[in-house]
C-alpha positions as CSV (number, residue, x, y, z in Angstrom):
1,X,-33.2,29.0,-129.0
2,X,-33.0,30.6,-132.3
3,X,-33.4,33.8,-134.0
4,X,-31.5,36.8,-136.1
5,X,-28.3,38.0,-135.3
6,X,-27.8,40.6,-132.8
7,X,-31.6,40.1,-131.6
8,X,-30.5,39.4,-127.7
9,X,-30.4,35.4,-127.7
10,X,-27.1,35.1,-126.2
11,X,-27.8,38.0,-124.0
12,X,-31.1,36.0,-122.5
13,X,-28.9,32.7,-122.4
14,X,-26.3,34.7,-120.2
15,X,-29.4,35.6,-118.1
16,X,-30.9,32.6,-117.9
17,X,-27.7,30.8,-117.3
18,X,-27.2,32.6,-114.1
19,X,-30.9,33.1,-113.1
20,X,-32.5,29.3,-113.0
21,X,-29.5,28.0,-113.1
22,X,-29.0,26.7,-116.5
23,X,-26.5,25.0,-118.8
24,X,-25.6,27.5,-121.9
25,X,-24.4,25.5,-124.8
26,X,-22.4,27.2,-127.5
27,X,-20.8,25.4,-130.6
28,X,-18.9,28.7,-131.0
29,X,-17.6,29.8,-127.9
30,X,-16.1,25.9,-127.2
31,X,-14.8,25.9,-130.7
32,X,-12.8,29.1,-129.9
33,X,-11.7,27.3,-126.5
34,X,-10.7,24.6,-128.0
35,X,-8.6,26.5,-130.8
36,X,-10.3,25.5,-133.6
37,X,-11.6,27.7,-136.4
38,X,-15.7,28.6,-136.4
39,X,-16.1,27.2,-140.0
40,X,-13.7,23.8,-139.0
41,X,-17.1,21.7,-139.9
42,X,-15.6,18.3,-138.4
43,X,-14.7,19.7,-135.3
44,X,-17.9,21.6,-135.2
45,X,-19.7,17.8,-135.9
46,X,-17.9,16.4,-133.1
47,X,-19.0,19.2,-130.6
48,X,-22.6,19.0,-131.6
49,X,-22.9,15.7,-131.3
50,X,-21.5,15.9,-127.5
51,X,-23.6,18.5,-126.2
């Protein structure tokens, strides 16, 4: 999914998530879980490559 900022996509994910069920996958959110910084471009590499 894809779109502007702030025009609901997570908020639909969320939804979704709990409603079919379905897998949400966020680069952002596990990049904050796993303590690395949003704009750390090799960690973010490595996590898009496994999901």
């Amino acid at each position: 999914m894809c779109g502007l900022p702030g025009a609901g996509k997570t908020t639909l994910a969320m939804r979704l998530e709990r409603e079919i069920p379905a897998m949400r996958m966020c680069p952002d959110e596990r990049l904050a879980n796993e303590g690395f910084s949003r704009f750390d471009e090799e960690a973010r590499a490595r996590i898009e490559r496994r999901q």
